[in-house]
Structure formats: structure tokens, C-alpha cells
SEPAMAR-32244 format. One line per 3 residues: for each residue x, y negated, z negated of C-alpha. Coordinates in Angstrom, 3 decimals. Example, Ala and Ser with C-alpha at 12.3 -4.5 7.8 and 13.67 -1.06 7.14 Angstrom:
2
12.300:4.500:-7.800; 13.670:1.060:-7.140
//
This chain:
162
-2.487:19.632:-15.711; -3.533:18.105:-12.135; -4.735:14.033:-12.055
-5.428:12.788:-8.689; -5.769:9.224:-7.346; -8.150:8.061:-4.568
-6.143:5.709:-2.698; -8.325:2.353:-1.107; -9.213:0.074:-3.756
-7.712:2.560:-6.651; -3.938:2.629:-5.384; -4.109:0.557:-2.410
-5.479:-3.451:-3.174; -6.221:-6.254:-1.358; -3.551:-8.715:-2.882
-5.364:-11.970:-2.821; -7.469:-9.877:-5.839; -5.411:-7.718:-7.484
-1.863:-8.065:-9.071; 0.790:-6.000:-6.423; 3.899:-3.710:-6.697
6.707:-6.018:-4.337; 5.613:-5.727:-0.531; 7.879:-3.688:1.437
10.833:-5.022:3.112; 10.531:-6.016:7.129; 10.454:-3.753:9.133
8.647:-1.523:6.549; 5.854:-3.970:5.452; 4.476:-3.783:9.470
4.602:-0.262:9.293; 3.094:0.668:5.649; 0.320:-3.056:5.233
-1.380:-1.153:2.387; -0.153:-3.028:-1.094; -0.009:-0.967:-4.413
-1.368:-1.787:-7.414; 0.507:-3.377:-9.949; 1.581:-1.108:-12.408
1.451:2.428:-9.518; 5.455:3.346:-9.668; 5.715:3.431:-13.039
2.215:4.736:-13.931; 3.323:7.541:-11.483; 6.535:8.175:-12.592
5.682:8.439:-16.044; 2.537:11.063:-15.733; 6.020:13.368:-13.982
7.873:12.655:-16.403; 5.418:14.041:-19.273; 4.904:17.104:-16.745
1.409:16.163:-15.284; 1.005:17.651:-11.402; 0.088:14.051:-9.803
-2.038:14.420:-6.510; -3.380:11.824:-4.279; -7.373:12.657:-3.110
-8.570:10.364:-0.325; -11.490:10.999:1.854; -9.546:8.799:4.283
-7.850:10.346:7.579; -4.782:8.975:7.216; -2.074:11.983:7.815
-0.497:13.581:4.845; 3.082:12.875:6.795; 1.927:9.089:7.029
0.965:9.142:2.842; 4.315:10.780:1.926; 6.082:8.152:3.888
4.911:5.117:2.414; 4.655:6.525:-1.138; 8.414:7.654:-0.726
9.447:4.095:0.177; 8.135:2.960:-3.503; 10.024:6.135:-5.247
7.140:8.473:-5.568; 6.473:11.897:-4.664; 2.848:13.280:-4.773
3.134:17.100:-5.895; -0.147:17.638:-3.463; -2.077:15.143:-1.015
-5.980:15.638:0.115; -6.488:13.867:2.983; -9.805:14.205:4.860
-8.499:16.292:7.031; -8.277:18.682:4.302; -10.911:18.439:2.391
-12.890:19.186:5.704; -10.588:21.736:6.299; -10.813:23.666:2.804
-13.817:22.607:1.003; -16.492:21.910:3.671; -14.851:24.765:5.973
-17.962:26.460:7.833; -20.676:25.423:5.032; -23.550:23.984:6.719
-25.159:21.956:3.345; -24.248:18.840:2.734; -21.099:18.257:0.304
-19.733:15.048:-1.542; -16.533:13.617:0.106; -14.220:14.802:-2.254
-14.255:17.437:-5.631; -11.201:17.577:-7.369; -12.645:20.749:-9.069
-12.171:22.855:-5.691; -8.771:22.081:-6.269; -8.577:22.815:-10.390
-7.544:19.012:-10.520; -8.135:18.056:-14.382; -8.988:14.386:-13.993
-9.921:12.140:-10.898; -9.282:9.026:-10.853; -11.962:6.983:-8.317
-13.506:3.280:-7.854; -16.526:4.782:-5.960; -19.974:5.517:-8.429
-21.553:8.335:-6.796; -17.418:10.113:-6.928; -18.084:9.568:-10.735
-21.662:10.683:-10.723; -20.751:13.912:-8.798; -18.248:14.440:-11.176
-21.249:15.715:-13.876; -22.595:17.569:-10.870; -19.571:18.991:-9.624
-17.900:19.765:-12.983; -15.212:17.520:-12.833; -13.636:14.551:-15.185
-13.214:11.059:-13.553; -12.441:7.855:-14.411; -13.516:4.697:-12.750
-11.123:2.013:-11.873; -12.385:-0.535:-9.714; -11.966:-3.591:-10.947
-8.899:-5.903:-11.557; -7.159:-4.694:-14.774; -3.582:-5.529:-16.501
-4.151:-2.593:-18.553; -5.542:-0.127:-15.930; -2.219:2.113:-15.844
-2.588:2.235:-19.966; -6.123:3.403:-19.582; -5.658:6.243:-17.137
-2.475:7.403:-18.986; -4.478:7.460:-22.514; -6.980:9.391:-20.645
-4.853:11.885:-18.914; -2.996:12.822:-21.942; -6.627:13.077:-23.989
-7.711:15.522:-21.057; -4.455:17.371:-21.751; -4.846:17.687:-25.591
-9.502:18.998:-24.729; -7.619:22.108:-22.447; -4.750:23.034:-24.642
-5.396:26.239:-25.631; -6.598:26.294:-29.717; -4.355:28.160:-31.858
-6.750:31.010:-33.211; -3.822:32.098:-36.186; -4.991:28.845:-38.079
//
């Protein structure tokens, strides 16, 4: 099962509002400002450890090299990143109507996770599960976990010999 993150104000948070993993050491901090949410590493590192694909969704241009980098200095590896770059690239490609910013459902991603309303209200349009944080939260990485793994257990596949 996929779960993707949108990274400003979901991942990355202003910290004079939101709780923060530890800043980056010098040189690093200059080159990566963007501060994680409290609670991101091991939020991360558990969904891979209980075999969820994790994927980071921005609509933001920042390069897919650039988001690897700063995620690796924290201990995490994305198994995908869309960038908007990419999304242009692969969902919007030649179309000529206008499309949402991002849908995780091009990419058979299970469960978005998003601050933004209208990402949540395209979601029903779209045919993909999100779930809003935008807000500060101690028990944000709980709440996405619980819902990731009740995602899981809606598209296991029922066993019919009962």
C-alpha cells in the first residue's frame, strides 16, 4: 500500500508554530532551512517498517535530487517523490482541461496525506483517500498511522472460503 505526504505545512513547519525534529547541523541547516515536523523520522520509519510504500507528493518545484538530499540527512528514504515537475510531466502531460495540482490516484497511492481543503475535496472527485493535517498536533503521527493501517485492512482482499 502507497501513503504520500505533501511536504509545506504537512512535513515541512514553520518552528515558531509547530513542535520540530532537531535542526540540521551547520553547514547543513543553510543548505536544507525547511524544519520537519515533530514526530516525521519515526512516523516514516515506522510506516517501512510495517511494509507501507511511503511517497512524498508536492506540487512544489523543488528537484527530486534536492528532496532526497535533505530527507536522507534525517534517515529517510522516500520509495517515490512527485515533485511538480512531475506531476506536470505525467498527469497533466498534453491535456488541455484544467487538472487539480496533485492526484495521488494517477499514481495508485492509497492514502494522501494534505493540509490544503480543496486537495481533500478533490479527493471525493478524484477517487482518492486523504487526510487533513494542518494544524499543530502532538498526536498527528498517531492519527495518520491509525489511518494508514485502517486503509490497509478496507483493500485487503476478503477471504471468500469463510
Amino acid at each position: 500500500m502507497r501513503i504520500s505526504f505533501d511536504l509545506d505545512e504537512v512535513l515541512f513547519v514553520d518552528p515558531d508554530h509547530y513542535e520540530t525534529e532537531k535542526a540540521l547541523r551547520f553547514p547543513l541547516n543553510r543548505l536544507f532551512p525547511e524544519r520537519l515536523r515533530k514526530g516525521t523520522v519515526s512516523l516514516i520509519h515506522t510506516l517501512q517498517q510495517e511494509g507501507f510504500e511511503v511517497w512524498a507528493y508536492t506540487s512544489s518545484f523543488r528537484t527530486d535530487t534536492y528532496i532526497r538530499a535533505l530527507f536522507r540527512n534525517y534517515g529517510i528514504r522516500f520509495d517515490q517523490i512527485v515533485n511538480g515537475f512531475r506531476h506536470k510531466k505525467e498527469v497533466i502531460g498534453e491535456r488541455t482541461q484544467p487538472l487539480p495540482n496533485k492526484i495521488p490516484s494517477f499514481y495508485h497511492i492509497s492514502l494522501h496525506i494534505d493540509d490544503e481543503e480543496s486537495i481533500i475535496q478533490n479527493g471525493y472527485v478524484y477517487g482518492y483517500r486523504t487526510l487533513r493535517v494542518y494544524e499543530p498536533d502532538a498526536q498527528w503521527a498517531d492519527k495518520v498511522l491509525a489511518e494508514a493501517r485502517r486503509i490497509r485492512r478496507l483493500e485487503e482482499p476478503k477471504d471468500s472460503s469463510r
